[in-house]
N, CA, C and O atoms as a CHARMM CRD file, in Angstrom:
* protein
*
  368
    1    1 UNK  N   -112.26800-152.98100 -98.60700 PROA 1      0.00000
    2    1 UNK  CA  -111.86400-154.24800 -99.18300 PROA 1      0.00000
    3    1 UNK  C   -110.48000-154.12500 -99.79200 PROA 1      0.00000
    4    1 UNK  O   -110.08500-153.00500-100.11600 PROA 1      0.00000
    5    2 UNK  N   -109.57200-155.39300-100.00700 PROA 2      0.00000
    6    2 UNK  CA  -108.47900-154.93200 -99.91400 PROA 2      0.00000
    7    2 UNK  C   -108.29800-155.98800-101.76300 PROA 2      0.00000
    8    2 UNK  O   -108.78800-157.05300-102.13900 PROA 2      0.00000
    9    3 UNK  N   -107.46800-155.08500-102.36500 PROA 3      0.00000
   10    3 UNK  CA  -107.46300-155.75000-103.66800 PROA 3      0.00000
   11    3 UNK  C   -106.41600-156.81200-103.98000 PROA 3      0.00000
   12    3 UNK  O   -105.99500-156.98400-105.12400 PROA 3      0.00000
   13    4 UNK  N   -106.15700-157.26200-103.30800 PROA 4      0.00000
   14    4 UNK  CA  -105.24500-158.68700-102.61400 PROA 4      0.00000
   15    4 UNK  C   -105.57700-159.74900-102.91300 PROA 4      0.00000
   16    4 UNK  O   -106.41700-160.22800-102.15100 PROA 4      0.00000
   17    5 UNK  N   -105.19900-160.51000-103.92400 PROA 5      0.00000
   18    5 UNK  CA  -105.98800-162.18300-104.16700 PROA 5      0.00000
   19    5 UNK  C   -105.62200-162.89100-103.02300 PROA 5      0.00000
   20    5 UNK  O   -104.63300-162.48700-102.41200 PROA 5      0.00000
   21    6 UNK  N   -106.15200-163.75000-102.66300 PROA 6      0.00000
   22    6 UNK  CA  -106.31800-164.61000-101.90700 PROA 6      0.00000
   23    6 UNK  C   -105.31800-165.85900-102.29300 PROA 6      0.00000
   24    6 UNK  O   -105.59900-166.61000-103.22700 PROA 6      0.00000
   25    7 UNK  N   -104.05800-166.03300-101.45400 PROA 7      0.00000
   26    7 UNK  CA  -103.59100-167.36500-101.79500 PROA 7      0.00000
   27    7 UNK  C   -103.77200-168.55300-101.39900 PROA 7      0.00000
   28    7 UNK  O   -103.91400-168.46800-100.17900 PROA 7      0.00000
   29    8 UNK  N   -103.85600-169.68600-101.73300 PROA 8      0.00000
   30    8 UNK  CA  -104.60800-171.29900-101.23900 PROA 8      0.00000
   31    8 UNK  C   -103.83100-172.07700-101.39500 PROA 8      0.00000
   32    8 UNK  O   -102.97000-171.78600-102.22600 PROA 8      0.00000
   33    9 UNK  N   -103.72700-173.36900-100.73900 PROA 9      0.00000
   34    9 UNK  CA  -102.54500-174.11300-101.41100 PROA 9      0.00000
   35    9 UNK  C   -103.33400-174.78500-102.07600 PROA 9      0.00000
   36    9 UNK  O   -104.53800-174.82000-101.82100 PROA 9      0.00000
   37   10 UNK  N   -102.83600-175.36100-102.93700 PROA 10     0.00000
   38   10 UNK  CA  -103.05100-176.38600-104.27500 PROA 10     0.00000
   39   10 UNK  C   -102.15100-178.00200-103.95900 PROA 10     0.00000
   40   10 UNK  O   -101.11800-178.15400-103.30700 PROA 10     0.00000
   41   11 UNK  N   -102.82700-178.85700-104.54900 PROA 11     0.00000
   42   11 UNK  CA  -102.35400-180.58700-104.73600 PROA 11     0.00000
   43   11 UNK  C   -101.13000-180.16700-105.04700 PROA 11     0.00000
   44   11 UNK  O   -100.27000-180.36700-104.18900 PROA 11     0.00000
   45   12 UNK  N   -100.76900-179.57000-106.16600 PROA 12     0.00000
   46   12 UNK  CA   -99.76300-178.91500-106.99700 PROA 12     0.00000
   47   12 UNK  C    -98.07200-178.48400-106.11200 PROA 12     0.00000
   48   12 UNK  O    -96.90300-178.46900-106.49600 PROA 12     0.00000
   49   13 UNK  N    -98.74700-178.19300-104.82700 PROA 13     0.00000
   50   13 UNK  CA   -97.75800-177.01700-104.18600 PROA 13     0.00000
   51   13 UNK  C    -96.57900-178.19000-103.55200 PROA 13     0.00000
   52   13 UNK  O    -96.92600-179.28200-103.10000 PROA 13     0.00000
   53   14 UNK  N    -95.66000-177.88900-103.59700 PROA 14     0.00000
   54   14 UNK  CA   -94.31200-178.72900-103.11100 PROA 14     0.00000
   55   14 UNK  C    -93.78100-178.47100-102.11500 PROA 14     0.00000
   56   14 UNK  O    -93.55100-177.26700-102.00800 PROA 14     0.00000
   57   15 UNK  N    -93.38000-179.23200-101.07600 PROA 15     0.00000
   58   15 UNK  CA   -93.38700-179.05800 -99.36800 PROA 15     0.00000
   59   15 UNK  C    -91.61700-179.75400 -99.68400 PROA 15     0.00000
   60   15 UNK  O    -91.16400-180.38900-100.63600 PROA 15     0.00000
   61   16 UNK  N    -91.20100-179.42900 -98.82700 PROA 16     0.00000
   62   16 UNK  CA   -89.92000-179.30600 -98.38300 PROA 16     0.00000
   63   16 UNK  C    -90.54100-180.54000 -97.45100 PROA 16     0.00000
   64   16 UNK  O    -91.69100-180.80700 -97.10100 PROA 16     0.00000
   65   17 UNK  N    -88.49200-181.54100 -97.07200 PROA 17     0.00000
   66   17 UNK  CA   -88.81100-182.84700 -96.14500 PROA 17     0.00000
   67   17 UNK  C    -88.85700-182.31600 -95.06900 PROA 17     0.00000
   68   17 UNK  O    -89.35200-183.04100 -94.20500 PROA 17     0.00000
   69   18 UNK  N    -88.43900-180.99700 -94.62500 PROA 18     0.00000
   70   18 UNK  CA   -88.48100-180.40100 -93.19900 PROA 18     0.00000
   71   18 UNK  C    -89.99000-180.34900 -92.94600 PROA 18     0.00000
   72   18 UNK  O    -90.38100-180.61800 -91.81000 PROA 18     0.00000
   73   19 UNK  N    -90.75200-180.07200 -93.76500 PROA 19     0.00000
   74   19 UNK  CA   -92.28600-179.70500 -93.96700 PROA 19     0.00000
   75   19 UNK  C    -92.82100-181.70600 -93.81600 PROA 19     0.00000
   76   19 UNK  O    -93.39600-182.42500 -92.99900 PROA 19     0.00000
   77   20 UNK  N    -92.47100-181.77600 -94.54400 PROA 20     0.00000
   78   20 UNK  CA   -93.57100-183.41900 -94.57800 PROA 20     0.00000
   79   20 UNK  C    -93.27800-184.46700 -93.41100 PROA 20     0.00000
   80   20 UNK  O    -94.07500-185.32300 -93.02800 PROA 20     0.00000
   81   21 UNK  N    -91.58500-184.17900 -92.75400 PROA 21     0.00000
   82   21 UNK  CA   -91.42000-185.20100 -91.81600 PROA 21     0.00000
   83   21 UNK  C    -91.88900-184.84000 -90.27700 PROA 21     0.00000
   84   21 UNK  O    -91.56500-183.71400 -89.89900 PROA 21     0.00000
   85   22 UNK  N    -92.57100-185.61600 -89.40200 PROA 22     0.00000
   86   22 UNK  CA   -93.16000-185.45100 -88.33100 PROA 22     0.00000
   87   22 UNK  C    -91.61500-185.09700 -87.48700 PROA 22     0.00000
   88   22 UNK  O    -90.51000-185.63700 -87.53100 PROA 22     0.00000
   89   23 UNK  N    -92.14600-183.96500 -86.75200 PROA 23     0.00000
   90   23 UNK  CA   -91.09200-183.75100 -85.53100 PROA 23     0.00000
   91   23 UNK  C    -90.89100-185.18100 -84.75600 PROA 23     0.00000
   92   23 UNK  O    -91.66800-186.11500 -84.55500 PROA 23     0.00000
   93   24 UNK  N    -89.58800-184.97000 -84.42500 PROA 24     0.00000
   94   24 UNK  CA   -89.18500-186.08700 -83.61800 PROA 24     0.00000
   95   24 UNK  C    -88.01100-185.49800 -81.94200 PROA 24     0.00000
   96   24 UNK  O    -87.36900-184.46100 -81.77500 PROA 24     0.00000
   97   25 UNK  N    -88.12400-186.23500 -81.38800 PROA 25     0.00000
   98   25 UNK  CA   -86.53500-186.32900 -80.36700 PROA 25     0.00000
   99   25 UNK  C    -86.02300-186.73600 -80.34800 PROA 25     0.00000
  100   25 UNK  O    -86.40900-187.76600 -80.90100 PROA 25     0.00000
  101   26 UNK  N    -84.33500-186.93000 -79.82100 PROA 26     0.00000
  102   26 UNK  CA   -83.10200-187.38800 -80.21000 PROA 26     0.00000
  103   26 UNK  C    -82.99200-187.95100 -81.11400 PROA 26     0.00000
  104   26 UNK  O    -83.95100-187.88900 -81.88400 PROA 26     0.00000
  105   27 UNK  N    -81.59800-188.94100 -81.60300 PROA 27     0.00000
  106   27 UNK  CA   -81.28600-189.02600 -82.89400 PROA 27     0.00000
  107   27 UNK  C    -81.46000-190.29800 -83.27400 PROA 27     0.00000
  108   27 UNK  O    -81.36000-191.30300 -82.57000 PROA 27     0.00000
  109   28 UNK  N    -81.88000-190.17400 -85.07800 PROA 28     0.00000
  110   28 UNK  CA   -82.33200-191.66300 -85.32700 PROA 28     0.00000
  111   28 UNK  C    -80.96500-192.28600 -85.29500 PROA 28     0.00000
  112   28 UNK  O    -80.94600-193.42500 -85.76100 PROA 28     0.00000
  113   29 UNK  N    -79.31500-191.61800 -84.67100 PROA 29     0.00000
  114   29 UNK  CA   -78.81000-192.44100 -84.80900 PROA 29     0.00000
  115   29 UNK  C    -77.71200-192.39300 -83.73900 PROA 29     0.00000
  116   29 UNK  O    -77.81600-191.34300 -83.10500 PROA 29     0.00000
  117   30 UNK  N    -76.79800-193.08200 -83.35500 PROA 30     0.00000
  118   30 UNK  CA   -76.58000-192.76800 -81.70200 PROA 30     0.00000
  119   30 UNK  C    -74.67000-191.54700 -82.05000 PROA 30     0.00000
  120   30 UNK  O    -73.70600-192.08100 -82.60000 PROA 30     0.00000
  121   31 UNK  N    -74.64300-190.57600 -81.74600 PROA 31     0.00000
  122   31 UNK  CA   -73.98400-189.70600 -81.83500 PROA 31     0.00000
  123   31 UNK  C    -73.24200-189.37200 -80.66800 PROA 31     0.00000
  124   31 UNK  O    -73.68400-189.17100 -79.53700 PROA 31     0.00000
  125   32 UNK  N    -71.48400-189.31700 -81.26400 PROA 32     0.00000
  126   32 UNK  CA   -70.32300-188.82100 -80.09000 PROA 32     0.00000
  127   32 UNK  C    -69.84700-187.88100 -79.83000 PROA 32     0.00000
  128   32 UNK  O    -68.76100-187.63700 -79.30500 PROA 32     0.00000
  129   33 UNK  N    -70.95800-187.01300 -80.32600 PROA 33     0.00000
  130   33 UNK  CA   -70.45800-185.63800 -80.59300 PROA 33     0.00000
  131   33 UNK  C    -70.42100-184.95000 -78.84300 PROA 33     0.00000
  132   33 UNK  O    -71.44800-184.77600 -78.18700 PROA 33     0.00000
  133   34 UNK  N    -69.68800-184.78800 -78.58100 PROA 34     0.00000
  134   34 UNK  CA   -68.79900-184.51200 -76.92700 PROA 34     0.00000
  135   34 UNK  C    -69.86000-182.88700 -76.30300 PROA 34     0.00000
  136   34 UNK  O    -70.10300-182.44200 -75.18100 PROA 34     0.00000
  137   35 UNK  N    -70.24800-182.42000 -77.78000 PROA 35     0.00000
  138   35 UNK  CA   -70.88100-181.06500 -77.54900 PROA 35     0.00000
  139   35 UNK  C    -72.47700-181.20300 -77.11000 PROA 35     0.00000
  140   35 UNK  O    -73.14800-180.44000 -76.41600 PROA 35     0.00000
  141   36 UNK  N    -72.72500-182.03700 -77.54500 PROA 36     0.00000
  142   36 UNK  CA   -74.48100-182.35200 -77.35200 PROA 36     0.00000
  143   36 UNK  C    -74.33500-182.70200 -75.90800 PROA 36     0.00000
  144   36 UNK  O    -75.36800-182.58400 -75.24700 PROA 36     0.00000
  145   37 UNK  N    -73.22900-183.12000 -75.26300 PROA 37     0.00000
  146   37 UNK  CA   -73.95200-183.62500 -73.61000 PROA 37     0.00000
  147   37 UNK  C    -73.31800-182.49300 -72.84500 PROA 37     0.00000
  148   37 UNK  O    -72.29800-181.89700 -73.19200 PROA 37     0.00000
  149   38 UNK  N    -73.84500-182.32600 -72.05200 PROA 38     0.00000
  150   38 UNK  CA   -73.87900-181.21600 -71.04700 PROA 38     0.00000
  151   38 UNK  C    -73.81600-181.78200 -69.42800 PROA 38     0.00000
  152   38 UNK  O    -74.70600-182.51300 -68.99600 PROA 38     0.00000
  153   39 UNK  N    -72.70900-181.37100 -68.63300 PROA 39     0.00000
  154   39 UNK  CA   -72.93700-182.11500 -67.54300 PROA 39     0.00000
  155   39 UNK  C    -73.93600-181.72800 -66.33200 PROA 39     0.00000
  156   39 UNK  O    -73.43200-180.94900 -65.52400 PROA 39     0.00000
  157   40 UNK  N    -74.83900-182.00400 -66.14700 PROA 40     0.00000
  158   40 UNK  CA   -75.92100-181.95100 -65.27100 PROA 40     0.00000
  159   40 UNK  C    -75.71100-180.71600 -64.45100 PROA 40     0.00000
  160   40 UNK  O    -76.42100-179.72900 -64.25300 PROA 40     0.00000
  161   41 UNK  N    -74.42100-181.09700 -63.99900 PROA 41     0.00000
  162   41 UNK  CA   -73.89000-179.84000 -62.42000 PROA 41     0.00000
  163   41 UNK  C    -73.76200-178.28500 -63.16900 PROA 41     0.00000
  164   41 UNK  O    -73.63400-177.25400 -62.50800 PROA 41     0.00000
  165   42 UNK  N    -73.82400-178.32500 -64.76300 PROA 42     0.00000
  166   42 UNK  CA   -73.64500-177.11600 -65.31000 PROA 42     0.00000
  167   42 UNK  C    -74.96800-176.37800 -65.99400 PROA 42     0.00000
  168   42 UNK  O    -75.06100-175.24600 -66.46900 PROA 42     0.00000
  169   43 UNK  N    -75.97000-177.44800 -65.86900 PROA 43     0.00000
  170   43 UNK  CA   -77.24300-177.05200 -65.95500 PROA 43     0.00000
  171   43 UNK  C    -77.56700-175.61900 -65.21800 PROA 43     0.00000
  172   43 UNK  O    -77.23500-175.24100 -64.09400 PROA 43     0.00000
  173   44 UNK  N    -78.53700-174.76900 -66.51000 PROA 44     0.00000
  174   44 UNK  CA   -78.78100-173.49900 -65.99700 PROA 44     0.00000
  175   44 UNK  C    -80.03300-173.76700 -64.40000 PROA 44     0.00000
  176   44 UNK  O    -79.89800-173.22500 -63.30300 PROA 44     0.00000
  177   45 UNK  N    -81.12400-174.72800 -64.80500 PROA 45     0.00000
  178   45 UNK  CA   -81.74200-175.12800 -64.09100 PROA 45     0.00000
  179   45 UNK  C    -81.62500-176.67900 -63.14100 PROA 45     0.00000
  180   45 UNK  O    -82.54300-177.34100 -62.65600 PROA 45     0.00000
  181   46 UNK  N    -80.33500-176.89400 -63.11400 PROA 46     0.00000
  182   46 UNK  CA   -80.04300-177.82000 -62.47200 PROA 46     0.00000
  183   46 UNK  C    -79.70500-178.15200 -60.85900 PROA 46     0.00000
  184   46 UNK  O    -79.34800-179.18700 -60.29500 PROA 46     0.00000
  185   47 UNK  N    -80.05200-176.46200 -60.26200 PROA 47     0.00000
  186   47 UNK  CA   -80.44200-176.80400 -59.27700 PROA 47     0.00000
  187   47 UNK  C    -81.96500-176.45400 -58.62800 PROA 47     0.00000
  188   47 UNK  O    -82.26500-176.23200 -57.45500 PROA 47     0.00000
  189   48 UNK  N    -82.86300-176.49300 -59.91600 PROA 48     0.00000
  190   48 UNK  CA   -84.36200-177.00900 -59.62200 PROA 48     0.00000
  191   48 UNK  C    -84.87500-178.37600 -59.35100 PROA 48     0.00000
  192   48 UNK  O    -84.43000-179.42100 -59.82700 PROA 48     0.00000
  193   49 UNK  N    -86.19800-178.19200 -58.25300 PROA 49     0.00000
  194   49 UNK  CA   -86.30100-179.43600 -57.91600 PROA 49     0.00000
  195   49 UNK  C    -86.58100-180.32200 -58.94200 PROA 49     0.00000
  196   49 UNK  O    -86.80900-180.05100 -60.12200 PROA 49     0.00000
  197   50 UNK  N    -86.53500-181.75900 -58.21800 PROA 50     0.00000
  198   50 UNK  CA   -86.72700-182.79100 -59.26800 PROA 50     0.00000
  199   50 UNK  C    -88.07700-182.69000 -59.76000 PROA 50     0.00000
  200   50 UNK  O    -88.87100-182.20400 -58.95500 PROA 50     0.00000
  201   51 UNK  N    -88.61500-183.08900 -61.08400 PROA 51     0.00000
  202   51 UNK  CA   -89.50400-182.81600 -62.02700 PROA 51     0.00000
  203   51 UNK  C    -90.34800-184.27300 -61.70300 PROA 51     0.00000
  204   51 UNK  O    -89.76300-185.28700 -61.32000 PROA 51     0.00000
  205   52 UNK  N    -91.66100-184.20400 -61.90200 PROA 52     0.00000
  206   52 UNK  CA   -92.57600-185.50600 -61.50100 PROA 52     0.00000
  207   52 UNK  C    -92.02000-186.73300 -62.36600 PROA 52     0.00000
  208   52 UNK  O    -92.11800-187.86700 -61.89800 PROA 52     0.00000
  209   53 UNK  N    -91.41700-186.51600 -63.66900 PROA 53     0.00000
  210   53 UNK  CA   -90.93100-187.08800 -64.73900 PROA 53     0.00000
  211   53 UNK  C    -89.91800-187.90700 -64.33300 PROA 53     0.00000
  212   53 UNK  O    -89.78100-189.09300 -64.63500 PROA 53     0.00000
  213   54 UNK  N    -89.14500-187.17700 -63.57500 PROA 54     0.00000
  214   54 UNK  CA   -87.64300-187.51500 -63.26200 PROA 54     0.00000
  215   54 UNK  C    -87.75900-189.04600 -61.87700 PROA 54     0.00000
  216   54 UNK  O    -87.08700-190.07700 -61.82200 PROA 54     0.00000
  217   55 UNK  N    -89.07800-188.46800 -60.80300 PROA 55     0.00000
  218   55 UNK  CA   -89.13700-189.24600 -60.01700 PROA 55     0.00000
  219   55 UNK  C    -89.98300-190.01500 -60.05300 PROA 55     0.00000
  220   55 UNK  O    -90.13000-190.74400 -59.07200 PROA 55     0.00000
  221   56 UNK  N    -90.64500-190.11600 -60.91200 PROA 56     0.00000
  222   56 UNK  CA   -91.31100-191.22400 -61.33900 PROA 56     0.00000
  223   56 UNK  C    -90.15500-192.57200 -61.79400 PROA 56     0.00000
  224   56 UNK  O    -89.98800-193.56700 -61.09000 PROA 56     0.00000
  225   57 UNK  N    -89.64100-192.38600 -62.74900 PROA 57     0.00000
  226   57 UNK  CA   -88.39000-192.81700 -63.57000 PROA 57     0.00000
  227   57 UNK  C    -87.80400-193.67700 -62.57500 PROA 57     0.00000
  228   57 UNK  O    -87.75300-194.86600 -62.26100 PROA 57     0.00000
  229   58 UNK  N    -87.37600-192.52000 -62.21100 PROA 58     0.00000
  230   58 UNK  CA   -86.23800-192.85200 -60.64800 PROA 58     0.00000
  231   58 UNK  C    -86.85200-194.09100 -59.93400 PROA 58     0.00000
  232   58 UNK  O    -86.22200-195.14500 -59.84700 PROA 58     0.00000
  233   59 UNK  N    -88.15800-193.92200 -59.40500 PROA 59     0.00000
  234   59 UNK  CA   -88.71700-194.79400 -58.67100 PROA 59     0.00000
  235   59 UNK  C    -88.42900-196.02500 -59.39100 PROA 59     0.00000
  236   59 UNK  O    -87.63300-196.80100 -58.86200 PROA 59     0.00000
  237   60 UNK  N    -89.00000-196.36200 -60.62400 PROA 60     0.00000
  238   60 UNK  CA   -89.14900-197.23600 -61.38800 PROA 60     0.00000
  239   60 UNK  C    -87.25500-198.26300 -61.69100 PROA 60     0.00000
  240   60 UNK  O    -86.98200-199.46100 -61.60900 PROA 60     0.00000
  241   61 UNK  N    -86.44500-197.11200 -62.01300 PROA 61     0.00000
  242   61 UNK  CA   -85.44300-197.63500 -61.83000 PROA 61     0.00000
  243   61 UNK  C    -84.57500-198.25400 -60.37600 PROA 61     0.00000
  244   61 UNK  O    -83.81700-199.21700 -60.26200 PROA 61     0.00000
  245   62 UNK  N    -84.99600-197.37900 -59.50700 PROA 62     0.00000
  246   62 UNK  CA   -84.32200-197.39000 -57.77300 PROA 62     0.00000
  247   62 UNK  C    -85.16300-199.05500 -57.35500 PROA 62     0.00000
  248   62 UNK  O    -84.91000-199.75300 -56.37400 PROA 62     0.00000
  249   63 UNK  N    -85.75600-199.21900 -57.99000 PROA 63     0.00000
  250   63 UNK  CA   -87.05900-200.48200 -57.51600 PROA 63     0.00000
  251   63 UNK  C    -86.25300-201.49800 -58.02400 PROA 63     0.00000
  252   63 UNK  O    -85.71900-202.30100 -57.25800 PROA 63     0.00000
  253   64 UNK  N    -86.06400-201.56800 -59.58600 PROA 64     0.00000
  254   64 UNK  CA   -85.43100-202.40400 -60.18600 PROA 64     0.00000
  255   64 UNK  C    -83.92300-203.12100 -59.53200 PROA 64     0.00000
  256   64 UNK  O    -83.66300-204.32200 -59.60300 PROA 64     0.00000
  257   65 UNK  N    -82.68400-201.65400 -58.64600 PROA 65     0.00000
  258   65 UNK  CA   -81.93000-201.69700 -58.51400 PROA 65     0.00000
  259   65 UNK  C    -81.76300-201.83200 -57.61600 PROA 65     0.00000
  260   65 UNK  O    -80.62000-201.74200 -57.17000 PROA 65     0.00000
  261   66 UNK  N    -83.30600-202.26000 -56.50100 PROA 66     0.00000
  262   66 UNK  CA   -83.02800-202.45400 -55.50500 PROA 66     0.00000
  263   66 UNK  C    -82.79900-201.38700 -54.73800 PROA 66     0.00000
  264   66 UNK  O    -82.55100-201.97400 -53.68500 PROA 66     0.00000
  265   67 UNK  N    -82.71900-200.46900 -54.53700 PROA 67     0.00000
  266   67 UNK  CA   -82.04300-199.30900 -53.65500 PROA 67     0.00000
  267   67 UNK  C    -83.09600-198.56100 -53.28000 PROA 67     0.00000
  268   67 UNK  O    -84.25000-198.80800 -53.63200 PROA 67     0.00000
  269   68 UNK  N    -82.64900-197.29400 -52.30600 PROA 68     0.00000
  270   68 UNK  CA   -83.83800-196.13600 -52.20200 PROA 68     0.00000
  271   68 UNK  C    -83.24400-195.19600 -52.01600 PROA 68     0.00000
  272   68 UNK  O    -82.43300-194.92600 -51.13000 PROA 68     0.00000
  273   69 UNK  N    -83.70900-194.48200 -53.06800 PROA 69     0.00000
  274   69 UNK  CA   -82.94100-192.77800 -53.01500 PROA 69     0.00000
  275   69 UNK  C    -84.43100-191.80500 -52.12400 PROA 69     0.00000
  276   69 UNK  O    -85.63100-191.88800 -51.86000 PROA 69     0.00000
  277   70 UNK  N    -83.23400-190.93600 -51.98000 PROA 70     0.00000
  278   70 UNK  CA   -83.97900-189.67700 -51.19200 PROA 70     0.00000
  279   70 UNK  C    -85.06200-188.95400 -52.36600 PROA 70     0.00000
  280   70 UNK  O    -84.67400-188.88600 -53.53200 PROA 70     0.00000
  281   71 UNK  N    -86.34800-188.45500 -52.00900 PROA 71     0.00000
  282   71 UNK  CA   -87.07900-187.80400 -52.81500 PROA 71     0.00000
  283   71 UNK  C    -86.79500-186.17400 -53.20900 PROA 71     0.00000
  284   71 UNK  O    -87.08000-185.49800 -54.19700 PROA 71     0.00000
  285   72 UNK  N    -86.01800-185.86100 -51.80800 PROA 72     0.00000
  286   72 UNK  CA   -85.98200-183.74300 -52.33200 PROA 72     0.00000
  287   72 UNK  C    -84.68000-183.91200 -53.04200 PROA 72     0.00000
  288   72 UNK  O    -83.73400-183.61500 -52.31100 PROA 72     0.00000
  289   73 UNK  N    -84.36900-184.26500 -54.13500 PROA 73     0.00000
  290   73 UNK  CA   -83.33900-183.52300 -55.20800 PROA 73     0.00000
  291   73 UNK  C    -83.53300-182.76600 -55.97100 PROA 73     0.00000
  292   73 UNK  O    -84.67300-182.37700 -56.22800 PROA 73     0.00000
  293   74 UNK  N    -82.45200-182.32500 -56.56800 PROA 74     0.00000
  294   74 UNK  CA   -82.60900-181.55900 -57.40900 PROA 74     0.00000
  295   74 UNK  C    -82.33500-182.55300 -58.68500 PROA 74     0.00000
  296   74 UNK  O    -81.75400-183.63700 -58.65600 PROA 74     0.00000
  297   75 UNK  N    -83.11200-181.65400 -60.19700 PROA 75     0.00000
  298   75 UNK  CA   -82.69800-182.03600 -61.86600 PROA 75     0.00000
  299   75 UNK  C    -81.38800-182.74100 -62.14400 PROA 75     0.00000
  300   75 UNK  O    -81.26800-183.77800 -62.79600 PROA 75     0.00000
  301   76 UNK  N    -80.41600-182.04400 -61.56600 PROA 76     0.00000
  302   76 UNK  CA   -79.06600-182.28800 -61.71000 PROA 76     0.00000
  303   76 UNK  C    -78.95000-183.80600 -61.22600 PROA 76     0.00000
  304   76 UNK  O    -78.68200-184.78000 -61.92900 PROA 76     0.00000
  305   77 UNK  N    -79.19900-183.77500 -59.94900 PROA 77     0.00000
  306   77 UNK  CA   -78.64100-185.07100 -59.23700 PROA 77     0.00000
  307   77 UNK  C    -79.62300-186.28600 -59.46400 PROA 77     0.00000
  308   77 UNK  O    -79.36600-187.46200 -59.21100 PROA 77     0.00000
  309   78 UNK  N    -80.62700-185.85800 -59.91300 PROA 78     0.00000
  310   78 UNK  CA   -81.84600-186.73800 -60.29500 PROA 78     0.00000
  311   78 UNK  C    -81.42600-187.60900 -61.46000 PROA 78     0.00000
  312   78 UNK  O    -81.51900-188.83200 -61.56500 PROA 78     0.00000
  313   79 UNK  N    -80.85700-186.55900 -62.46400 PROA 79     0.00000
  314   79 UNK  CA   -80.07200-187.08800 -63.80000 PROA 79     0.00000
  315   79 UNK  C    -79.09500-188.30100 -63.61000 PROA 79     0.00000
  316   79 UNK  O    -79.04200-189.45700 -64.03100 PROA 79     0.00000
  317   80 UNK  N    -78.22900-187.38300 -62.65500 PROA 80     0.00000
  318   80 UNK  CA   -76.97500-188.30100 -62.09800 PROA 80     0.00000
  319   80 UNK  C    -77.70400-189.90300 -62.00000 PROA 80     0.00000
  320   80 UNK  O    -77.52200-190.90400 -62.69200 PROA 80     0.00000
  321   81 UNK  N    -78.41000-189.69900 -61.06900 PROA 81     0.00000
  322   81 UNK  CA   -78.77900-191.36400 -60.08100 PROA 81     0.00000
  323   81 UNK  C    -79.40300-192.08800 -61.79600 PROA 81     0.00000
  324   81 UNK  O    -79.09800-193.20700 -62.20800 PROA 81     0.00000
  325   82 UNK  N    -80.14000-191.26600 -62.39900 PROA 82     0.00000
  326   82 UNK  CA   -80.62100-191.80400 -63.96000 PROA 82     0.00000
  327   82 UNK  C    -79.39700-192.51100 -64.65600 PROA 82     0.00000
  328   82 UNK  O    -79.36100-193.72600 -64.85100 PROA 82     0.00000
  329   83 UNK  N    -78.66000-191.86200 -64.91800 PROA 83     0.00000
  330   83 UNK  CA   -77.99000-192.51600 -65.73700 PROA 83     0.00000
  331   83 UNK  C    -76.82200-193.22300 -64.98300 PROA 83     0.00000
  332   83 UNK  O    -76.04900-193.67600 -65.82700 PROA 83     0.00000
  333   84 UNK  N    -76.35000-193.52200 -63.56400 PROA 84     0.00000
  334   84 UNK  CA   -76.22400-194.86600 -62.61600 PROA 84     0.00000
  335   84 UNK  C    -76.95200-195.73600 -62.78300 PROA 84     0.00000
  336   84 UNK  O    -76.41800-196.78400 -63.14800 PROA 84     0.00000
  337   85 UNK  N    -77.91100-195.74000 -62.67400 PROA 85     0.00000
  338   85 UNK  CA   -78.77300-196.73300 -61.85700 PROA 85     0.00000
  339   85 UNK  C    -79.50900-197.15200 -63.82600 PROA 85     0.00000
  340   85 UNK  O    -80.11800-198.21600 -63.94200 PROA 85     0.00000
  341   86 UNK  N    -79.36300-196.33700 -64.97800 PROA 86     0.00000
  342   86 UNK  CA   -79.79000-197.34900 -66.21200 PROA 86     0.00000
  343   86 UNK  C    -78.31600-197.85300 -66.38200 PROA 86     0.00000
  344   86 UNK  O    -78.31500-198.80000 -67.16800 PROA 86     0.00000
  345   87 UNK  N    -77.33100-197.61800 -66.02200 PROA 87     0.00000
  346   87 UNK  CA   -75.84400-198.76700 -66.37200 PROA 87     0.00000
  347   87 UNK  C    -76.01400-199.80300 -65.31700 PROA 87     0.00000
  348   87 UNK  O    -76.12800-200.87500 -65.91100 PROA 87     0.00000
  349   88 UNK  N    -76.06700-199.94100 -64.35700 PROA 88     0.00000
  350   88 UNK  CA   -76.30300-201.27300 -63.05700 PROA 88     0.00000
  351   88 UNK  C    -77.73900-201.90400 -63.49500 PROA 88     0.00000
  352   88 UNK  O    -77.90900-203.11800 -63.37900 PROA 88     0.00000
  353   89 UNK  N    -78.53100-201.25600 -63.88300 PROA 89     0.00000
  354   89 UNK  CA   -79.73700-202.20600 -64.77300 PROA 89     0.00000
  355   89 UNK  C    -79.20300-202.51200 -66.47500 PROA 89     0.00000
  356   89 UNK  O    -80.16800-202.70100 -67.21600 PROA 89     0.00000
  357   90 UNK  N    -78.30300-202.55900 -66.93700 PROA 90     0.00000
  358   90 UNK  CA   -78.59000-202.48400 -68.16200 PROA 90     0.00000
  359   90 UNK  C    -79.24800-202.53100 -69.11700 PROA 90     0.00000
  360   90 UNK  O    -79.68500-203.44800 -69.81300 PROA 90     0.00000
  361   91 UNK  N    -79.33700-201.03800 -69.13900 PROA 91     0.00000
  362   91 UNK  CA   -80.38100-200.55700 -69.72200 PROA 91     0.00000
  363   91 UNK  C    -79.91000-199.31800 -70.49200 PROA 91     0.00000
  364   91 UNK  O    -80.56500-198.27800 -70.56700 PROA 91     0.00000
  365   92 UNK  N    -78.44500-199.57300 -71.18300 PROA 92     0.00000
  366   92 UNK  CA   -77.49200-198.56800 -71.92800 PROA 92     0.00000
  367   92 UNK  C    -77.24700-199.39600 -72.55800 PROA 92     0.00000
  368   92 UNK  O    -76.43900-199.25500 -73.47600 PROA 92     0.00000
């Protein structure tokens, strides 16, 4: 047996806002910071295939825009046609 009290938290104990606020994604506020975007073609995995996520999306947007893209892309170019095809829908 080990002579070690046992610590518990208590009502008492004080949490940090990093601690109490729910994780989130991107920003609650829209940012120009030139460093946060990354161009697709420089993606480490950007020439993996497209992700179910991506062509789902795609579909949904390519429908809207009228058009039909090819299904074997890659992340990179998947991105690309994403953020085309939400400026010709406006949807930026």
């Amino acid at each position: 047996m080990s002579n070690e009290t046992p610590v518990t938290a208590t009502p008492e104990t004080t949490m940090t806002a990093e601690e109490t606020e729910p994780e989130t994604l991107g920003a609650s506020e829209p940012t120009d910071d030139p460093a946060l975007e990354k161009d697709p073609a420089d993606w480490v995995s950007g020439g993996d295939p497209i992700t179910e996520a991506q062509k789902s999306y795609l579909d949904t947007l390519a429908r809207q825009a009228g058009e039909e893209l090819p299904a074997d892309m890659t992340k990179a170019e998947a991105s690309q046609h994403i953020v085309r095809l939400r400026g010709k829908n406006d949807l930026d």
